[in-house]
N, C-alpha and C positions, 0 to 999 in steps of 0.2 A: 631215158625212162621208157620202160616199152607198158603201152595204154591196155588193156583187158577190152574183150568185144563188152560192150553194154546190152544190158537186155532192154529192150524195147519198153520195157516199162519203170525201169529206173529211175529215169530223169523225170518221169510224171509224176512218182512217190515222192522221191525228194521237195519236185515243188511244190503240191498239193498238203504234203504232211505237215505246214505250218501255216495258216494264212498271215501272220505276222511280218514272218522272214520274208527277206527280198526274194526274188526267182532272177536266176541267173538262165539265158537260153545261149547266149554266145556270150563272147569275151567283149570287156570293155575295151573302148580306144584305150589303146599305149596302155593294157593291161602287164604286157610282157615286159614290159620297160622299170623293173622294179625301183631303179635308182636314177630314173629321167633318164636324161642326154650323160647321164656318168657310168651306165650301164654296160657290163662287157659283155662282148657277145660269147662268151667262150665255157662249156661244161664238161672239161675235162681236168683233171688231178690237179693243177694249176688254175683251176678258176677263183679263188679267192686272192691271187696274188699279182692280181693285173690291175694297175695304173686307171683312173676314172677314164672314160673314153673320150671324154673333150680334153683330156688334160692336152697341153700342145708340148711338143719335140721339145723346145727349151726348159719348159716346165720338169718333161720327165728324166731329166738331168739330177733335177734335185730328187724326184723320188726315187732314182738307183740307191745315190748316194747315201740316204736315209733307209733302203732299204738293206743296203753293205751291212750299217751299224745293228741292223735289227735281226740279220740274217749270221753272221758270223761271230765269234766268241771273244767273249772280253778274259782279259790276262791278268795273272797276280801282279802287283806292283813291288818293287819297281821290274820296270819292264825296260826294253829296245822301240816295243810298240806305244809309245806314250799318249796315241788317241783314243787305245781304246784298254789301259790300264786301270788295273784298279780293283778289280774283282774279287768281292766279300768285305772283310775275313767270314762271314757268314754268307750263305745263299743259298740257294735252290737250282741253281742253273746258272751254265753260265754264256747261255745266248736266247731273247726273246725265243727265237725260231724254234727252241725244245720245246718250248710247252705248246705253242703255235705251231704247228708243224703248216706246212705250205700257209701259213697262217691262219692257219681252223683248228678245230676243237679240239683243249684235252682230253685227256680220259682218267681215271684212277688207276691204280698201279695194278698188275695180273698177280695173282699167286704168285708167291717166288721172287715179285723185284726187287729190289735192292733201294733203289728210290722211287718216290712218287711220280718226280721229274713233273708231268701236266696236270698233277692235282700239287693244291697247295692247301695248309690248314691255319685259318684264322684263330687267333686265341683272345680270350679277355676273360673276365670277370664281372659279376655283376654291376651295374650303376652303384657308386656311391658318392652323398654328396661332397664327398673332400676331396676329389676327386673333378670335380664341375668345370674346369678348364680343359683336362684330356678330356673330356667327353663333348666338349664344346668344341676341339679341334679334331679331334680322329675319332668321334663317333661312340667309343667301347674305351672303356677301363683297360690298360692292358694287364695282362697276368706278369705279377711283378720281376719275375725272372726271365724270361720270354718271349716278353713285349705281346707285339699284335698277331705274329706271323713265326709257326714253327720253321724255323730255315736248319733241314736236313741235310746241309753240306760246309765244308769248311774249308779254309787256304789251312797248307802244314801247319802245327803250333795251334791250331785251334782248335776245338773239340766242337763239332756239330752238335744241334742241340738236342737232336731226337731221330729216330726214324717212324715212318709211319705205315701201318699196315692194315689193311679192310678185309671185312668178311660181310657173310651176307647172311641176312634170316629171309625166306622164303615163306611166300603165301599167296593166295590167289585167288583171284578174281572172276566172276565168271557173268557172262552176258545174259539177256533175256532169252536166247535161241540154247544155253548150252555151252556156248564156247567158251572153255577157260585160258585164263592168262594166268602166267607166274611173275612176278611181281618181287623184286628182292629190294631188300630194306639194309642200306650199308651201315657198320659198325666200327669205329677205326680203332685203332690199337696203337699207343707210342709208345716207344722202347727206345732202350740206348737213352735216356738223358743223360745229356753232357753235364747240367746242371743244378744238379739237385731235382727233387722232387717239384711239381706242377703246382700250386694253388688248389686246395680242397673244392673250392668252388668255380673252377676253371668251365670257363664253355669254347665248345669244338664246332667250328663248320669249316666242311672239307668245300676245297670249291676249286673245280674244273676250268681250263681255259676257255674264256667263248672267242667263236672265230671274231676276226677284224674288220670283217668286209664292214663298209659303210658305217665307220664309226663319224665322221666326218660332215655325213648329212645327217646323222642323228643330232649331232653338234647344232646344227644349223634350224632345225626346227625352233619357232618360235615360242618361246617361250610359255607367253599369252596361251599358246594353240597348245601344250602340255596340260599348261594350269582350266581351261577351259573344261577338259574331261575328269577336273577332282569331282568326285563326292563322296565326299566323307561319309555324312549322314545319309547318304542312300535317299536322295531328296525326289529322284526319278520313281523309286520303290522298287527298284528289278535286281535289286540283288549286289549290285556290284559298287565299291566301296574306295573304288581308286584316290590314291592320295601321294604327289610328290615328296619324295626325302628332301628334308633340309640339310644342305652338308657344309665343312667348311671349306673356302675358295682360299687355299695358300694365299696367291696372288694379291685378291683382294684382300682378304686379312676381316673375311668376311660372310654372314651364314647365306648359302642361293642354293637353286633350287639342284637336285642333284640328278643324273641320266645314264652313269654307267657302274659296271659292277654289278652283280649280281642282286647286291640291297641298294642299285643306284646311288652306292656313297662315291663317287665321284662326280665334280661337275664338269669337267671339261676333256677332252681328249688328251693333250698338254700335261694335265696334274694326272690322269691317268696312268700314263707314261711313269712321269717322275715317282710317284708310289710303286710301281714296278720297277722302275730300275733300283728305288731304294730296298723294297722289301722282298726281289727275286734274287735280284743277284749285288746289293751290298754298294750301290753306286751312289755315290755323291752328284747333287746338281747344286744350280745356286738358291734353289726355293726348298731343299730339302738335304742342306750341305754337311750335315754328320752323319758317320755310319749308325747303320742299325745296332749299335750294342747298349745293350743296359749295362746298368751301374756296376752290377754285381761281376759280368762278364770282362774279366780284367784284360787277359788275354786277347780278347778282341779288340777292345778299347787300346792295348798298346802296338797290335800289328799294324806295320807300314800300309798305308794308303797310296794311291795315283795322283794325287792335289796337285795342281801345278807350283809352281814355288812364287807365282803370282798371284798365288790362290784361284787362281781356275781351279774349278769341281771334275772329277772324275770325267762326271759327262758338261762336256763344256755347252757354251748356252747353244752353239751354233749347229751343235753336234743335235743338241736334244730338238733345235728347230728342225734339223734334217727328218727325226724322224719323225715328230709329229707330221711334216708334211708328207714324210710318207704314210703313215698310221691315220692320216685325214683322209688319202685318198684313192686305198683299197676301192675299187672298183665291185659292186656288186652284181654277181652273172643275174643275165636274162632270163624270163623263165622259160619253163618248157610246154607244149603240149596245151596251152592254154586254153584253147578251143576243142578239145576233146569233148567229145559226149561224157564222158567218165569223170573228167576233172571237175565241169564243170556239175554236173550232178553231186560228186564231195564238196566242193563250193557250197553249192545250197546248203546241204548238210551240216556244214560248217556254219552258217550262218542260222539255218534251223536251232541248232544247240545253243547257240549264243554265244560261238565264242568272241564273237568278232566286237563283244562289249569291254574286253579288254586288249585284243589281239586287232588292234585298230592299222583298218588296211591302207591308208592313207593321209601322208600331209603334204604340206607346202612347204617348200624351207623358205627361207626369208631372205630378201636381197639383197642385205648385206652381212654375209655367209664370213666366214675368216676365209674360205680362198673361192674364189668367183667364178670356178667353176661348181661350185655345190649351192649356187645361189640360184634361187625360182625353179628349183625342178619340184615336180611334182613327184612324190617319193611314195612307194609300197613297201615299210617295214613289215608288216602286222605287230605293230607293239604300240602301247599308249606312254610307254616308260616312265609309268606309274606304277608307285607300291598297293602288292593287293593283297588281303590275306589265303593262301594256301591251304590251310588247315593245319589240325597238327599233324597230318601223315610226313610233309614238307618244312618242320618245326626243327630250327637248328638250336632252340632257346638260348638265342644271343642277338642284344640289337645291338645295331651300326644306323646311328642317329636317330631319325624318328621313325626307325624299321624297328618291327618285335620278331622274335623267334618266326612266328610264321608269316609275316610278310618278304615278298619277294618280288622285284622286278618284273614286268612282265619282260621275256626277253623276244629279241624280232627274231620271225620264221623266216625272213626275207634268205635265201640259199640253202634253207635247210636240207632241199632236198637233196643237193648234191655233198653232204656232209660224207656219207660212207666212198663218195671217189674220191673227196680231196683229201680226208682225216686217216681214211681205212679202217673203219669205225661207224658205231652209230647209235654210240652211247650219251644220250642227254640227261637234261636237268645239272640242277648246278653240282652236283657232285657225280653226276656219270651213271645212276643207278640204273636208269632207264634204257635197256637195249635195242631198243628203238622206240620210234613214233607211237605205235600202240601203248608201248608202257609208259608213255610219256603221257601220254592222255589220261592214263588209269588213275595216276598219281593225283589228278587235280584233286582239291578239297575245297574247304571253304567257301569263299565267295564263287569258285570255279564248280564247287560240288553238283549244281542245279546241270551244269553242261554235261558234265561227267557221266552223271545219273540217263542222262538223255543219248549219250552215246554209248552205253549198256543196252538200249532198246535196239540199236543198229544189227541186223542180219552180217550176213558174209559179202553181202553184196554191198551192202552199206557202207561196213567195214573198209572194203576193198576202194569202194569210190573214195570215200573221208581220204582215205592214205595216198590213194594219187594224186589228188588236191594237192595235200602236203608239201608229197612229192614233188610237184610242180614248182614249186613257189622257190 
């Protein structure tokens, strides 16, 4: 990232302009160190796809191995390849690594594609009580023809079940100096149903891949140290209203607290995993051992599968361990620039506006981590990975557990800034609308409205710092 000269009086405005906010003048110890001693030192096109950096030689045995299954394509069955057979008869892809690309972020389809490929679209229906058990285990009603998850692709003999396509309404924003932003509002459009018509009262949220880096210490944070930062009822008074998802743990066979996904309906890296390989590309495990077809989808229901004739699942347990261990321990780059006059001036600024009440710069993971090198570091996501309400700007009116339409995760900034070298791209929020950082900011509402509102008072120069902050991190 290259820094902008600072005007000599930048960094005084930033600090002065809140007596509240902390003042930053230089970088904290082991500021750059965003994921501890797991931290890679590396920010180039390949920086989300580097091994923790304690991980030791024999360890990263197993993350190749895991990263083989995640990186290359799974096959229709029956196959010659029978480790990694199996693929559909419905899906969206058929290797993690398309929608993850070097393992970062989707984006939505461009005019003209043909697939979504790194956006994917949830489906359900409203809550109803007859219903109380799917909603107890997956969240959302699913739309009865379906399911949860439109899957725009097929093995021969299958009829995929939709395709999906977005457009945009345009409108714009404009600062206290002048400056406007344009701001687009996506709209999807399905076509081609394979099967029948959708549910009258069908609800849509399209949702982007988020990159992989440091899911593993996220994993690791303490519980306790999540649930510490609820408040529901805004007992502080400042606005902000953070509240963990309860979701359900396959495993356990039981409701805990939830950390990934976009509405944090998942709880663990592991079950993350397996609702991806079930709901992307059509894969059997042993905690989620039938294909994705509903009732009605006959065709589906009668195409051959990969099963082993032992009844191993598609993805066998040892295969799904490989990658979670690799998927635990994506290594998250260093930051950049940290001591700049400029960043740290956006730092203030960042902290001025508030964001940092939900974009929490700091925890401890806990000592007994699932793999020991992600135990006791001292970690910088910026995320509280708590649900907060967005507004309706961000309102997909569909809950996934105790998430409503407009609550959302907060998600970590932690690499953000090297998203446009590893993705080639630099389109966020959960569905991609955002073409960069600025309009990511724009978008806040809700409980985030008060930040928002304060970062429309920001100058060019303001502007400029906030974004290299970002950038940095």
């Amino acid at each position: 990232m290259s820094v902008l000269r600072l005007s000599p009086l930048l960094l005084a405005l930033a600090l002065a302009a809140c007596d509240d906010a902390p003042r930053f003048t230089q970088a904290e110890p082991g500021e750059a160190l965003s994921g501890g001693k797991a931290t890679v030192q590396r920010s180039d096109r390949n920086a989300y796809s580097l091994p923790s950096a304690n991980l030791s030689p024999e360890r990263r045995l197993d993350f190749a191995v895991g990263n083989s299954f995640f990186r290359n394509p799974w096959v229709i069955a029956p196959s010659t390849t029978t480790a990694r057979d199996g693929l559909g008869p419905l899906f969206n892809t058929n290797a993690c690594q398309n929608c993850h690309v070097r393992d970062g972020r989707g984006h939505p389809p461009e005019p003209g594609d043909s697939n979504a490929v790194s956006m994917l679209v949830r489906l359900s229906i409203p809550d109803q009580p007859y219903y109380a058990r799917e909603i107890e285990r997956l969240g959302v009603v699913p739309e009865p023809v379906y399911g949860t998850q439109l899957q725009d692709m097929a093995i021969p003999g299958v009829a995929p079940e939709g395709k999906v396509r977005v457009s945009y309404d345009l409108h714009t924003v404009t600062f206290k100096d002048g400056h406007a932003v344009e701001l687009r509002r996506p709209s999807l459009q399905i076509s081609q149903l394979g099967y029948g018509p959708l549910h009258p009262d069908t609800r849509f949220s399209a949702r982007v891949a988020p990159p992989m880096i440091g899911l593993g210490l996220l994993e690791a944070i303490p519980e306790a140290d999540l649930l510490a930062n609820e408040d529901p009822d805004d007992r502080n008074r400042d606005g902000i209203r953070g509240r963990a998802n309860r979701v359900w743990d396959d495993a356990q066979g039981k409701t805990v607290v939830g950390r990934f996904g976009w509405k944090a309906g998942q709880p663990s890296v592991n079950q993350q995993n397996v609702h991806a390989f079930a709901g992307d590309m059509g894969l059997t495990t042993s905690l989620l051992p039938k294909d994705d077809c509903t009732p009605t989808q006959t065709a589906c229901l009668a195409a051959p599968n990969g099963d082993g004739q032992g009844g191993e699942k598609e993805v066998s347990d040892n295969i799904l361990r490989l990658v979670t261990f690799y998927t635990r321990n994506l290594g998250v780059p260093a930051r950049r620039d940290v001591a700049a006059p400029q960043v740290l001036a956006g730092k203030n600024l960042f902290f001025q506006a508030g964001c940092q009440a939900c974009h929490t710069p700091q925890f401890t993971t806990a000592a007994d981590a699932a793999e020991p090198e992600l135990a006791g570091q001292v970690i910088r996501p910026y995320s509280d990975l708590l649900l907060h309400d967005m507004g309706p700007g961000l309102s997909d009116e569909r809950t996934e557990f105790a998430a409503n339409g407009q609550d959302w995760r907060t998600p970590p900034l932690w690499g953000v800034g090297l998203s446009q070298t590893v993705s080639g791209h630099s389109q966020f929020l959960h569905d991609g609308r955002a073409r960069n950082l600025l309009e990511a900011v724009l978008w806040h509402g809700g409980e985030a409205q008060a930040a928002r509102d304060h970062v429309l008072t920001f100058n060019a120069e303001q502007r400029a710092a906030l974004l290299a902050f970002l950038n940095s991190l």
